[in-house]
DOSE-53081 format. One line per 10 residues: number of its first residue (from 1); for each residue z, y, x of C-alpha. Coordinates in steps of 0.001 Angstrom, whole numbers, plus 500000, padded with zeros to 6 digits. Layout:
NUM> Z/Y/X; ...
***
This chain:
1> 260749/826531/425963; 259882/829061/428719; 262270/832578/428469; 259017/834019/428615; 256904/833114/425259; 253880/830649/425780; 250670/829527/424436; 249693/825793/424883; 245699/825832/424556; 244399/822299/424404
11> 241028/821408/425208; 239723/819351/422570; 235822/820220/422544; 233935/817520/424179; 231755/815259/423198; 233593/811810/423934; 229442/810811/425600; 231002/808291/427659; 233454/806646/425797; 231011/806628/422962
21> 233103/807559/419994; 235532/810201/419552; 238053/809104/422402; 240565/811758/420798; 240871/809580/417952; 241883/806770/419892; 245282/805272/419704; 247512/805271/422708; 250970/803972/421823; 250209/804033/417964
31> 249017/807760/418141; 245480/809579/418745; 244932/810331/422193; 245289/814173/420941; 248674/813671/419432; 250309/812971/422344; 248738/815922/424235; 249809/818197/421720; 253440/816972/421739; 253724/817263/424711
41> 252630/821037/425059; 254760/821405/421968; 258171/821084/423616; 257556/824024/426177; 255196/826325/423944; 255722/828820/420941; 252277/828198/419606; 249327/825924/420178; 246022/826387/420056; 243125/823747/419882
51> 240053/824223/420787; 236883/822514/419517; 233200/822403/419142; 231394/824871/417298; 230498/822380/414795; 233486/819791/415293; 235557/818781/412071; 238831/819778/412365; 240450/816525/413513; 244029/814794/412080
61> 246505/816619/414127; 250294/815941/414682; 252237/817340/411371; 256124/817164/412659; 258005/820118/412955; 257181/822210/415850; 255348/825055/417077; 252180/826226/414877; 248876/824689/415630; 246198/826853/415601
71> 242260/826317/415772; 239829/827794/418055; 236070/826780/418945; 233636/827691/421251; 231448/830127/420791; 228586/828692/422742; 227868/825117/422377; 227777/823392/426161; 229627/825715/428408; 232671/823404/429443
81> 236338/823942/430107; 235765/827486/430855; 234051/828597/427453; 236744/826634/425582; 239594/828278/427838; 238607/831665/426811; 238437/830747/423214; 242043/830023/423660; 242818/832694/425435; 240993/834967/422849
91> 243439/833712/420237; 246558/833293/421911; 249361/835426/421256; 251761/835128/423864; 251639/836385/427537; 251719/833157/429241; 249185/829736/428551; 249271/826175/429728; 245758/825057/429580; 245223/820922/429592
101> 242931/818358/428422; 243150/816501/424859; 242491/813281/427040; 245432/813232/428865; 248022/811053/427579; 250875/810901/429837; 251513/814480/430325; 255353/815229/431758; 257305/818188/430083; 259341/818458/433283
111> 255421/819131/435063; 254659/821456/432824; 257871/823406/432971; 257602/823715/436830; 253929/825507/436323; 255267/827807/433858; 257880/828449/436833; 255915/829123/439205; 254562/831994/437693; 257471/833983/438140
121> 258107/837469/437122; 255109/839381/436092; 256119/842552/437423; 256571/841459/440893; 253290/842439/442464; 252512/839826/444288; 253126/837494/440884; 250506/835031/440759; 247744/835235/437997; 247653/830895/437392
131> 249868/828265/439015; 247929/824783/439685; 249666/821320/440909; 248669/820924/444358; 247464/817836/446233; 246726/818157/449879; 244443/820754/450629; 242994/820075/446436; 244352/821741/443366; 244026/820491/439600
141> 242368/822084/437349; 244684/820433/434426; 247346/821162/433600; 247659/824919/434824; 250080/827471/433429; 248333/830892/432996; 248743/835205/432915; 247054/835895/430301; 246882/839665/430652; 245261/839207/433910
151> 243121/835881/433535; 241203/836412/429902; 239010/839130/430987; 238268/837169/434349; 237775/834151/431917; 235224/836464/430376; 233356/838010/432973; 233229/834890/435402; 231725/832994/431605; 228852/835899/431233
161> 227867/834378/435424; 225794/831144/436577; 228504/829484/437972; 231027/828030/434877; 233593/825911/437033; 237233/826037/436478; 237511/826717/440296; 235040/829982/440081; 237634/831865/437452; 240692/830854/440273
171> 238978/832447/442745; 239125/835570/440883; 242534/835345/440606; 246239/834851/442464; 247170/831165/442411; 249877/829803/443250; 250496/826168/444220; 253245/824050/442941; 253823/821740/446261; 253073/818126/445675
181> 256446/817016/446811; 258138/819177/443928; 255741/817932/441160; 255874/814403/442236; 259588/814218/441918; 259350/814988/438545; 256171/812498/438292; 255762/810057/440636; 252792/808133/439096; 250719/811096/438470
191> 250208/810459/435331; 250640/814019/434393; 246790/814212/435893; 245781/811056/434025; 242376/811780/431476; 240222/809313/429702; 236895/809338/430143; 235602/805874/429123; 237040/802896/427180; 238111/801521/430461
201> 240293/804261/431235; 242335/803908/427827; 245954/802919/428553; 246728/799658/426730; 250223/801103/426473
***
């Protein structure tokens, strides 16, 4: 785990159009596509918080030892990544996040670690507010490790605007860039950024 205590908030809200059934249900490796999210969050956070649907059943969810799992929903139906990251923010407890997708099913611990790094010491001020993976000029929106002093009431405000991207929060905030070639050491396939969209995109192992 991080020195500093963190909340893993995992995005688990959508609603699976293209895949055309609930893709978090789907088994990668024997387990739901969600499982393995959440496990992987789960060895670098102190709590974990998913987040669904207003109207979503609460869906089977890992039950090994670990960190508590918490649930969250949206409070607006249709608002994306950012409504359902500041429905995690608004119920996590500890001063830093990691925000990812329940699709993604190859997430690295070791990737995830070097975001929480990169955040550094808050009270250095010039600390940055998120820390993204870069690549190129591009940033990721998933995974990102996350203040969370500083970026729920930018969550909020940039959520009551027009314009509901990921990327429109960020640019209310410091970010910092994890370099490619430091990330990619620790993941050289990528598949930390890996999501599932549609059936084709469903690992077969």
């Amino acid at each position: 785990m991080s020195p500093t205590p963190v909340t893993a908030i995992v995005l688990a809200g959508g609603r699976s159009t293209r895949f055309g059934s609930d893709k978090l249900a789907a088994l990668v490796a024997g387990r739901p596509l969600l499982h393995r999210a959440v496990h992987a969050v789960a060895e670098v956070a102190d709590e974990v918080v998913v987040v669904l649907a207003p109207d979503a059943p609460v869906p089977s969810l890992p039950d090994r030892p670990g960190p508590p799992i918490v649930i969250a929903r949206d409070l607006v139906c249709g608002r994306g990544p950012l409504a359902g990251l500041a429905a995690g923010l608004a119920a996590a407890t500890q001063p830093l996040a990691l925000l990812v997708a329940g699709d993604q099913p190859f997430l690295r611990v070791a990737v995830l670690r070097a975001l929480l790094d990169e955040l550094g010491d808050r009270d250095r001020p010039d600390a940055p507010d998120v820390a993204a993976l870069g690549d190129g000029n591009s940033l990721w929106p998933f995974p990102v490790a996350l203040r969370v002093a500083t970026v729920r009431p930018a969550a909020t405000v940039t959520l009551a605007g027009f314009d509901l991207r990921l990327f429109t929060l960020f640019g209310r905030l410091r970010v910092a860039r994890v370099a490619e070639e430091r990330w990619r050491a620790l993941d050289p396939g990528g598949d930390s950024l890996r999501d599932v969209d549609t059936r084709d995109e469903l690992p077969s192992t």
